[in-house]
C-alpha positions as CSV (number, residue, x, y, z in Angstrom):
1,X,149.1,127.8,87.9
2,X,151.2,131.2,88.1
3,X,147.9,132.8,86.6
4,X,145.6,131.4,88.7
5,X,147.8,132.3,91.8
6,X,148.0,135.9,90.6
7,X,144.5,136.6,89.5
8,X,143.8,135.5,93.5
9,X,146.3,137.2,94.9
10,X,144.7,140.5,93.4
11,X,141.1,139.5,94.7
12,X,142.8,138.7,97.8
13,X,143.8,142.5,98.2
14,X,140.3,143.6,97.5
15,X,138.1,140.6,99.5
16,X,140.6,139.3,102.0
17,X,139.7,135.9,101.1
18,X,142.3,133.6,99.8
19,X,140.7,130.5,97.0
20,X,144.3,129.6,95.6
21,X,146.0,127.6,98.1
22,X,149.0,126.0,96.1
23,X,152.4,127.1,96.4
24,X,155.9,126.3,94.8
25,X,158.1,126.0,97.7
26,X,158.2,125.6,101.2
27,X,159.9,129.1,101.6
28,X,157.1,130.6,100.2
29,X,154.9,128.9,103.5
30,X,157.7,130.3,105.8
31,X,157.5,133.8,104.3
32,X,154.0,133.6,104.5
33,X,154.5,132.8,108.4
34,X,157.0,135.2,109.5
35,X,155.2,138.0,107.9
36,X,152.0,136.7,110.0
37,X,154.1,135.8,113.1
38,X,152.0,138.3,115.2
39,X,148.3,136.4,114.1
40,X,149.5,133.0,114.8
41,X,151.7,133.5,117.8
42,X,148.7,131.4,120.2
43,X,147.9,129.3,117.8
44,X,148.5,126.1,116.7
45,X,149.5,126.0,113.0
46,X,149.5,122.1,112.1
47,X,151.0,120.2,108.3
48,X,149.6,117.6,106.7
49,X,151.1,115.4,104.0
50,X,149.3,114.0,101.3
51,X,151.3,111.6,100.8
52,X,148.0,109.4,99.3
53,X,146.7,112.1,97.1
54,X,148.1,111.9,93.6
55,X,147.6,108.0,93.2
56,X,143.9,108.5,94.3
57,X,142.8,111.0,92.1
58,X,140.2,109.9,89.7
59,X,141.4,110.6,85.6
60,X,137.7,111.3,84.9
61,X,138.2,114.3,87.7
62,X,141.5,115.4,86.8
63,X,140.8,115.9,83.5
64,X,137.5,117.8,84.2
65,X,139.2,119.7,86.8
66,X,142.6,120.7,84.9
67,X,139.9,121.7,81.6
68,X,138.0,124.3,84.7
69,X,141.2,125.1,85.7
70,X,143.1,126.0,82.5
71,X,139.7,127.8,81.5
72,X,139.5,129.8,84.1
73,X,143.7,131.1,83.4
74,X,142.8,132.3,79.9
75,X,139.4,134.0,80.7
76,X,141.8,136.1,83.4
77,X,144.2,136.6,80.5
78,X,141.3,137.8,78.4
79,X,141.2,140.8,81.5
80,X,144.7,141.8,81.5
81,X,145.7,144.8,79.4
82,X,146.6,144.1,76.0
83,X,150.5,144.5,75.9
84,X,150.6,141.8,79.1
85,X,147.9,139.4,77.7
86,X,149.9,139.9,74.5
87,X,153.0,138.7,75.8
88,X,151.7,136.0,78.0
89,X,149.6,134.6,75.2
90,X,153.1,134.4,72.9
91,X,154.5,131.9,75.7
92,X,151.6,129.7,75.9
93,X,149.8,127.0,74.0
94,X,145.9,127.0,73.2
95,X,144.3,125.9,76.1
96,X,143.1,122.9,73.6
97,X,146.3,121.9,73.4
98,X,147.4,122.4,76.6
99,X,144.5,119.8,77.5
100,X,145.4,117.5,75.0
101,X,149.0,117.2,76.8
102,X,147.1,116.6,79.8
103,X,144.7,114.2,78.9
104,X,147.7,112.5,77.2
105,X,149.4,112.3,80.4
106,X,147.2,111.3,82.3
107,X,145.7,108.5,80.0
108,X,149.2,107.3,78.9
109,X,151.2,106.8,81.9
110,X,153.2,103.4,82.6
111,X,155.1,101.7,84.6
112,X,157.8,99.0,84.8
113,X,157.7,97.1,88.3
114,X,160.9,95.4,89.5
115,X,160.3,92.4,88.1
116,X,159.5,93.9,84.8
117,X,155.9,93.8,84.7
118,X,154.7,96.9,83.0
119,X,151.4,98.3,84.2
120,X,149.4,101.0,83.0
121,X,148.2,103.6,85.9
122,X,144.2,104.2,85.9
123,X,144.1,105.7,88.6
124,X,145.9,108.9,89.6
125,X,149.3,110.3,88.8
126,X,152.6,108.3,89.6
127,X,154.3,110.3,92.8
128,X,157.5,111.9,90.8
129,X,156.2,112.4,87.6
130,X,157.4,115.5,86.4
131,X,153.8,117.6,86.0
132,X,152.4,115.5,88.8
133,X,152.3,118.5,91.4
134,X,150.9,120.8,88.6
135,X,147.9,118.8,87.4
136,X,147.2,117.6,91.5
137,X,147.0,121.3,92.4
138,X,145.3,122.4,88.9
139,X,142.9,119.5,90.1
140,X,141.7,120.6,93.6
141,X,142.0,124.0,92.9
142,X,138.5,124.0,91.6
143,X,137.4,122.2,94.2
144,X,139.1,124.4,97.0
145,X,137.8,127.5,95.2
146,X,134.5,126.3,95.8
147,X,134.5,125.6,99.2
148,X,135.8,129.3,99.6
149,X,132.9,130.5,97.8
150,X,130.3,128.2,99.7
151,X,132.0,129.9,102.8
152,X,132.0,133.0,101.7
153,X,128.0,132.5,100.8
154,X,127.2,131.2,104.4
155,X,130.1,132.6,107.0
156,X,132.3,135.2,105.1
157,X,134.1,135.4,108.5
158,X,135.4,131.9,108.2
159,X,136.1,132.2,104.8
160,X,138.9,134.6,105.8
161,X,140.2,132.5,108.5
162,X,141.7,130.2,105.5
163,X,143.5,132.8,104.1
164,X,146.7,130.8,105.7
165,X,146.1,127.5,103.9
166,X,148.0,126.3,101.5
């Protein structure tokens, strides 16, 4: 995710169009705010929860998603000079792996009901599994990415007036 945030961040300085709209923390939304404080002062910033999302995500879609995803982190990788893509690539599995984890995850999660019925999730991801917010945002960031790009295509304009989602 940290890859994918940075490679956009650096197209963000060139294009002014933001296509990576997942964050870590809350405070990075309020920094984001304050330094923008000027821009939104007469307008009316809204929130939404999604509190729906992660149990309605199809597996067939994650996992085609999180592959695009992961693919798209390495071939950025591939651009970075050698001594940074050297030490990055030390810390990381093969993206092969990394999908196998996922697909594992997603394929193989349970879970044990009050009453002790155990029931195996085929839709979506349980809200509070660990990697739960990583694979929902490694899911629709594809997704989001190309609604940027269609934007860009049609009304570059708009595009930039989403550079405050996220």
């Amino acid at each position: 995710m940290k890859l994918l945030q940075e490679k956009d961040q650096k197209q963000f300085k060139i294009t002014g169009v933001r296509k990576c709209w997942f964050i870590k923390s809350t405070e990075e939304v309020f920094l984001e705010v304050k330094a923008n404080s000027e821009y939104l002062k007469d307008r009316r910033p809204r929130t939404f929860d999604f509190n729906t999302m992660y149990t309605n995500l199809q597996h067939e879609r994650i996992i085609r998603n999180v592959k695009k995803s992961i693919t798209e982190a390495f071939e950025y990788i591939d651009t970075l000079p050698f001594m940074e893509r050297e030490k990055i690539i030390q810390q990381l599995d093969s993206p092969e792996r990394i999908m196998e984890i996922v697909i594992f995850i997603v394929k193989n999660t349970y879970l044990c009901t009050n009453g002790g019925v155990v029931r195996h999730q085929k839709i979506g991801l349980p809200m509070g599994t660990n990697s739960a917010p990583e694979i929902a945002n490694l899911t629709l960031y594809p997704d989001e990415k190309a609604f940027v790009e269609q934007l860009i295509e049609q009304h570059p304009r708009l595009a930039q007036r989403h550079n405050l989602n996220f």
